[in-house]
Each structure stands twice: as structure tokens, then as C-alpha cells.
C-alpha positions in Angstrom: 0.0 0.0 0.0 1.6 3.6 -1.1 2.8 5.6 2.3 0.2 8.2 1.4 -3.3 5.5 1.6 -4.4 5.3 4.7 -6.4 1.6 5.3 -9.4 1.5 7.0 -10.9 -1.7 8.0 -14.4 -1.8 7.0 -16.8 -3.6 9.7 -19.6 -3.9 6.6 -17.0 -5.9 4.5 -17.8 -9.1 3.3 -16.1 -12.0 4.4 -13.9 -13.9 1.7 -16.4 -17.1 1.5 -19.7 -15.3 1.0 -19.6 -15.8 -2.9 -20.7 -12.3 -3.8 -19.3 -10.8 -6.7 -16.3 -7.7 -6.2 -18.5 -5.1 -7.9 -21.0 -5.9 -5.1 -18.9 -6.2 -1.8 -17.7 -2.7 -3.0 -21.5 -1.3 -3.2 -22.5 -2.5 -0.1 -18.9 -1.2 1.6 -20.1 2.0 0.5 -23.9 2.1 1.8 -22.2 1.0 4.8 -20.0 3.8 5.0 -22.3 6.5 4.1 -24.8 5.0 6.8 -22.4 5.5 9.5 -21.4 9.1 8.5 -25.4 9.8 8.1 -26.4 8.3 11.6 -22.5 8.3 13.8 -22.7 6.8 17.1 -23.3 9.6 20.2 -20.0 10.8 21.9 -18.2 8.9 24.1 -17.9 10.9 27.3 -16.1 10.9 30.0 -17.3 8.6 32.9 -17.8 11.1 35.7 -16.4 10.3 38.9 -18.0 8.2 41.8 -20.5 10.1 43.6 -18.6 9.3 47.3 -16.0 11.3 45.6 -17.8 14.2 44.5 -19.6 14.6 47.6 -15.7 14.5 49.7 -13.6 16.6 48.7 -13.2 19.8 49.7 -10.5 22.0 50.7 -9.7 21.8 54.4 -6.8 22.1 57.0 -6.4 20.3 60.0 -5.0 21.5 63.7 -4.2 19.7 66.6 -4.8 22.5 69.1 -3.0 19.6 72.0 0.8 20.1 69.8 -0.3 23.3 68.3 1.0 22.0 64.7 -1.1 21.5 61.9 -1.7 17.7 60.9 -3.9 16.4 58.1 -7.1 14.6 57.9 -5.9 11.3 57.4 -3.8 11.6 60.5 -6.7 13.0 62.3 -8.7 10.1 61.2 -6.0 7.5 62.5 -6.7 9.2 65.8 -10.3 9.1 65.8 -10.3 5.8 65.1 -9.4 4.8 68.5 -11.3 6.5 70.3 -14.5 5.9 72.1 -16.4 9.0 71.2 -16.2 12.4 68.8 -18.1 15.1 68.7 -18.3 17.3 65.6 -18.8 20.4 65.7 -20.2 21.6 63.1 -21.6 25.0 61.3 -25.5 24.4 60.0 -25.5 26.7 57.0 -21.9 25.7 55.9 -21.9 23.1 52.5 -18.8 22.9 52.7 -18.9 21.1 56.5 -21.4 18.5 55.4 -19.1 17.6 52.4 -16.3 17.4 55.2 -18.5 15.7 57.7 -19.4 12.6 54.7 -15.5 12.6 53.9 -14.6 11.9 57.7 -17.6 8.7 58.4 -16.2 7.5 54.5 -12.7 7.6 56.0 -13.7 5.8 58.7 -15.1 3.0 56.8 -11.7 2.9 55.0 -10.2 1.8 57.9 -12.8 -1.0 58.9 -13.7 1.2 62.3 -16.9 -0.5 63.1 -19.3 3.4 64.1 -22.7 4.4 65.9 -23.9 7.6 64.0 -25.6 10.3 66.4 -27.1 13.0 65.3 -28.4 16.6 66.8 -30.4 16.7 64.0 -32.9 13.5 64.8 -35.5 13.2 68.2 -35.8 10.4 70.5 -39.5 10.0 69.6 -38.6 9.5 66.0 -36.0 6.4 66.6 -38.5 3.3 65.5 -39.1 5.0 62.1 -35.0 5.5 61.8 -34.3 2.4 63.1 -37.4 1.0 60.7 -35.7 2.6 57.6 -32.4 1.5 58.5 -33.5 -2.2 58.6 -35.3 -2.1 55.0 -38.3 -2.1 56.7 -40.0 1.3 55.3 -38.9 3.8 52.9 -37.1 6.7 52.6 -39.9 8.9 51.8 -42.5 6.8 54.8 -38.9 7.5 57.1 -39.0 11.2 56.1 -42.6 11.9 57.1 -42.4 10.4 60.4 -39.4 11.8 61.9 -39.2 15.8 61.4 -36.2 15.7 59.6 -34.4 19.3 59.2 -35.7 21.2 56.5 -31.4 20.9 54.4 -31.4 17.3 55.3 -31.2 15.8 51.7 -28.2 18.1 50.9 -26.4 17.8 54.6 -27.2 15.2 56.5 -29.0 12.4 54.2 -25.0 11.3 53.6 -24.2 10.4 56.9 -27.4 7.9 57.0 -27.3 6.5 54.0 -23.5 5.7 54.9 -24.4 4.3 58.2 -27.4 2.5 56.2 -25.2 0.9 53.8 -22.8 -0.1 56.8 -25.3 -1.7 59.1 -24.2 0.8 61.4 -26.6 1.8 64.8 -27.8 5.5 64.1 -29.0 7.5 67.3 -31.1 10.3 66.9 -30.2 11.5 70.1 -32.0 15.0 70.9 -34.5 15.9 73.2 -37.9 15.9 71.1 -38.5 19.6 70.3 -41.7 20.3 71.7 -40.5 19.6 75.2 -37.8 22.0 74.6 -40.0 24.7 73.4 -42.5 24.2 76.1 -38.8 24.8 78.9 -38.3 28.0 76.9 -42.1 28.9 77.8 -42.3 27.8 81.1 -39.1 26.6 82.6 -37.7 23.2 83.4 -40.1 22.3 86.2 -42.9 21.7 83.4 -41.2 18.4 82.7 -42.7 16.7 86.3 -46.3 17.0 84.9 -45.4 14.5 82.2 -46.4 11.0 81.7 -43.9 8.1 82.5 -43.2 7.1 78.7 -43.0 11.2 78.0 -40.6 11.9 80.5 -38.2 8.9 79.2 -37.4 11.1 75.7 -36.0 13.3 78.0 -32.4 13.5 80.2 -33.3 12.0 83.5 -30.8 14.4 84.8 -30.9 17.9 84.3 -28.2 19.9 85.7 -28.4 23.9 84.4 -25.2 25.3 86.8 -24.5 29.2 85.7 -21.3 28.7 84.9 -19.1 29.4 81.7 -21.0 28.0 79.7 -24.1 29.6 80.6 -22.2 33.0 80.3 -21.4 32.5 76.7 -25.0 30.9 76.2 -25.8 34.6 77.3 -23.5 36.5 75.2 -24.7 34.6 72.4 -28.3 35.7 73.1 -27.2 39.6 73.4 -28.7 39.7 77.2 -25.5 39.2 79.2 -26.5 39.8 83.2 -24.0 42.3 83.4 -25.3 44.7 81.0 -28.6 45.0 82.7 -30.0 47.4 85.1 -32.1 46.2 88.5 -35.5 46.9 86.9 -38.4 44.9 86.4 -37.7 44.9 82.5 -33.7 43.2 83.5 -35.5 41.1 85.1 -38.3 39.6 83.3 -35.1 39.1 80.4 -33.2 37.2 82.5 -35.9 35.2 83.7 -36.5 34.8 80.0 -32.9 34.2 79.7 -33.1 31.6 82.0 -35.8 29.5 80.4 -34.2 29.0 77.4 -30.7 28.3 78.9 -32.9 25.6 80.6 -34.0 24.2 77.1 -30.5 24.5 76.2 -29.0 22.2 79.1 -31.9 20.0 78.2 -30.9 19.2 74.5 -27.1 18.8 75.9 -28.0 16.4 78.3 -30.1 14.3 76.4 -28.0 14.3 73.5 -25.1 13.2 76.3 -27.3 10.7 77.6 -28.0 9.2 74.7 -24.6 8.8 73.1 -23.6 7.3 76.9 -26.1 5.1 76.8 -25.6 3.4 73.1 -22.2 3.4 74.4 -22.9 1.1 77.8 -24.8 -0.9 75.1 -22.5 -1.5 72.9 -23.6 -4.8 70.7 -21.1 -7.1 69.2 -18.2 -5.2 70.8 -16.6 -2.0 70.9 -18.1 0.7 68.7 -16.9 4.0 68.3 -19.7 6.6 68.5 -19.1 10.0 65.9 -21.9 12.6 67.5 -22.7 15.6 64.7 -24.2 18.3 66.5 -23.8 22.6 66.4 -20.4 23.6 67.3 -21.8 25.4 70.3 -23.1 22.4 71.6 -19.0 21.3 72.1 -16.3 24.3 71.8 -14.9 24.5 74.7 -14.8 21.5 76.4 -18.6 22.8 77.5 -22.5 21.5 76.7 -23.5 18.3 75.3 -19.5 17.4 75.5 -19.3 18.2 79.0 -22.0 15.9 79.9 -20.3 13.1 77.7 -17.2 12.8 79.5 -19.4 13.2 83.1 -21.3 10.3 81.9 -18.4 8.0 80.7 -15.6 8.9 83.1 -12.5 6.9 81.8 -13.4 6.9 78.0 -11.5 8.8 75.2 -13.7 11.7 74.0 -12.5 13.6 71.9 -14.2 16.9 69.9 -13.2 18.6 66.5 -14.3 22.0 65.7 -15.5 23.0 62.0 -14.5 26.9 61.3 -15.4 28.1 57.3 -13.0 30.9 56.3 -13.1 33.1 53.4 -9.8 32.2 53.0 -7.1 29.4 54.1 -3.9 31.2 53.6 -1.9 32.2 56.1 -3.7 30.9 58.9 -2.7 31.2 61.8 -4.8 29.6 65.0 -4.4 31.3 68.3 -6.1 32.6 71.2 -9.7 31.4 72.1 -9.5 29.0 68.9 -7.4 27.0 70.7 -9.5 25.9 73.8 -12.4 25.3 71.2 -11.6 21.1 70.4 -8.9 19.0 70.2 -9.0 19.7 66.5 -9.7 22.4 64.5 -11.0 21.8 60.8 -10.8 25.0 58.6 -12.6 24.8 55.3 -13.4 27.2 52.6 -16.5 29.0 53.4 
């Protein structure tokens, strides 16, 4: 063949034994050809990646506020790993968090750590429907109706079940049942003792509300600090206000703390170790629903990492209240 013919090997050619005359091979070599420049096949395009790794990545950088070094995730994650509990702190409104939050339980099952989910975001009335859907035994869409789910759950927190789900690992939902916590906010903590048995039992059987630091920056965060008010009957009606809902605050913290405690002491088919998502405010410094963890399970390893979006991850440098906020700090991109 001369260097300048390029050979193409017809797949409409026909085969040496068919019998047909030349002339006729050639004519239906042709129709062939034409038909597949009429009608070409569609574009090949590029398989995207898997979904798990889609929904993982994101920029991030880790801090171990114990060495005061930065570290990375996947040494963080060899940490976590043996453990007995983690909190998460975590900011609601941030995508970026709940991209970080999948990447963490996905690293986890990397390394064959056998995990109880808990979640803020899930009741303790609404555990037989989670429990139900996590068995096959109803669907997504019958699980979603009965069991109040956040109103960004399919983009932020749907990940972390579906992961547990397709681990067969325990999932708690592990706050107090919001009604009861509205109804403190309304009329204070004592309300609870004109509740039925089986009520009752959603929430902390211990309630402890101490004004201490955490209370004060519970305070600070609802602008009505005690010591910016005067001695007038308006100071006071705000602080008794104020008090209410610090009440309904201790109550999700201790329920939440009860309940991770509790799957804990239950522990089925050996040693599990329990990651607890929940508002950062819930577990900065060392304070709330952490707090009552390590109260609950004196002698265990509990350790909490602290979510913080920035605008920016360049020249960061952590310091001052930062540091007393988790063992880890996890910066990600706003």
C-alpha cells in the first residue's frame, strides 16, 4: 500500500467465503460507510467520577490544638479511630462542612472502624421510624414523614445515613424531642414533672443547668448578658426569660449526652466507636452536650473537633480562644 493510503478496516466488509461478486462487496462497503457518516454513534464521554468522591472533597486544613502544629485529615482520622467518642462540631449553613463531615464517616469506613452515628439533627421519639428505615423495613420517603427531619437534610445530613445504612451501622437520633424543649423556653424546666412516665423517658433524667461558663457565653450569644442589665423589672423579666431558654438548652445537651452514653454502655457485638454531629456550640470548649459526655463516661477517650469556614485558608494562623475550642480544629473554605 503507497505511504500516502491510509487503510481503513471496513466492519460492513464481506467475508472472503460469501460468494458475492467484487463489484457488489464494494456497493455494499459504501452504503455502509455512508450510513455510518449519516447516523454516527453519540460521543463517548467521560465517565464522571464516583458520587462518594464528588460529595468528599473539599479544601480543608487540620490543627491539633494539643501540639499546636497543623496535621492532616488522614492523620486526624487515625486518631479518631481509636477513640471511644467524637463530637463534631459543626456549622449548620456551611456546604462545605457537610461535604467534610461525609468525607470523615467515608474515611472511617476505610479503615474498617466499626461506628454508631448520632445526630443533633434526629429526636428520641422518632428512633422506631429511623431504626425501621435503616432495617429495610420502610422507605425513605415513609422515614421522612415520620421523623421531622431538618428542612437541608437531603443536601447535609441524608449522607451520613445512607452511609451508616449501607454499613449496618446503629444510628441514634439522640436530641430531646423539640416540643418539650420549646414548652422549657415557655415555662421553665419544672414543666417536665407534669409529664407522663413514657413522656418523661425522651428526656435527660438528669438535668443539671449550673451558671457557669457556659451559661455566660450561652448569654453572650443571646445579646442579654447579666452584666449589662440594670435592676428593673424589664432586667429582670429578660433574665428570667434568659433563664428558660438556657434551661431548654441544658436539656438538648443532656439528652443528647445521655444518649450517646447510653448506646455506648450498650455496645452490641463489641466496641463501637460513637461520631456525635451536633452545632459547634453544643461542644467548643470542652462545654455543653461534651461536657456531659465525659461526666457520663468517666474513663473513656472523648475527643471533639471543631469545624471553622474561612473566606480564605492562607496564612492561617490559629491562636487565642481557637485554641481551647476542640482537640481539633478543621478550617474549610466557606
Amino acid at each position: 500500500m503507497p505511504a500516502n493510503r491510509i487503510r481503513i478496516d471496513n466492519p460492513y466488509a464481506a467475508t472472503k467465503n460469501d460468494g458475492m461478486p467484487a463489484l457488489s462487496q464494494c456497493v455494499l462497503m459504501l452504503a455502509g460507510v455512508a450510513a455510518f457518516l449519516q447516523n454516527p454513534p453519540p460521543p463517548i464521554t467521560p465517565r464522571p467520577p464516583q458520587e462518594s468522591i464528588l460529595a468528599t472533597y473539599v479544601p480543608e486544613r487540620v490543627f491539633d490544638t494539643r501540639s499546636r502544629t497543623f496535621t492532616d485529615f488522614e492523620a486526624m482520622l487515625a486518631e479518631l479511630a481509636r477513640v471511644d467518642v467524637v463530637l463534631v462540631g459543626e456549622q449548620h449553613d456551611d456546604p462545605n462542612t457537610h461535604r467534610l463531615e461525609s468525607a470523615l464517616l467515608q474515611g472511617l469506613v476505610r479503615r474498617n472502624v466499626p461506628v454508631t452515628v448520632s445526630l443533633e439533627m434526629f429526636e428520641r421519639d422518632v428512633q422506631p421510624a429511623l431504626d425501621a428505615y435503616l432495617g429495610g423495613k420502610n422507605s425513605e420517603e415513609d422515614f421522612l414523614k415520620a421523623s421531622r427531619p431538618w428542612s437541608r437534610y437531603s443536601t447535609d445530613y441524608r449522607s451520613l445515613v445512607e452511609i451508616a445504612k449501607d454499613r449496618s451501622w446503629p444510628v441514634i437520633a439522640a436530641n430531646v424531642p423539640r416540643k418539650y424543649a420549646s414548652e422549657i423556653a415557655k415555662t421553665g424546666i419544672a414543666s417536665l414533672s407534669a409529664l407522663p412516665t413514657a413522656e418523661r423517658a425522651l428526656i435527660a433524667g438528669s438535668l443539671q443547668c449550673p451558671k457557669d461558663a457556659y451559661f455566660d457565653r450561652f448569654a453572650a450569644s443571646m445579646g442579654e448578658h447579666p452584666g449589662s442589665t440594670t435592676a428593673t423589672e424589664a432586667a429582670s423579666t429578660s433574665l428570667a426569660t434568659l433563664d428558660r431558654y438556657y434551661q431548654s438548652q441544658c436539656a438538648k445537651d443532656e439528652t443528647m449526652a445521655e444518649s450517646i452514653a447510653g448506646s455506648f454502655e450498650r455496645h452490641d457485638g463489641g466496641p463501637r466507636l460513637i461520631v456525635h454531629f451536633t452545632g459547634a456550640f453544643h461542644s467548643d470548649f470542652g462545654t455543653g452536650t461534651l461536657e456531659r459526655v465525659r461526666l457520663r463516661l468517666p474513663g473513656r477517650r472523648v475527643v471533639a473537633l471543631s469545624v471553622l469556614p474561612l473566606a480564605s485558608l492562607d496564612n492561617l494562623t490559629p491562636d487565642g480562644e481557637d485554641l481551647k475550642r476542640a482537640e481539633y480544629l478543621v478550617y474549610t473554605i466557606k
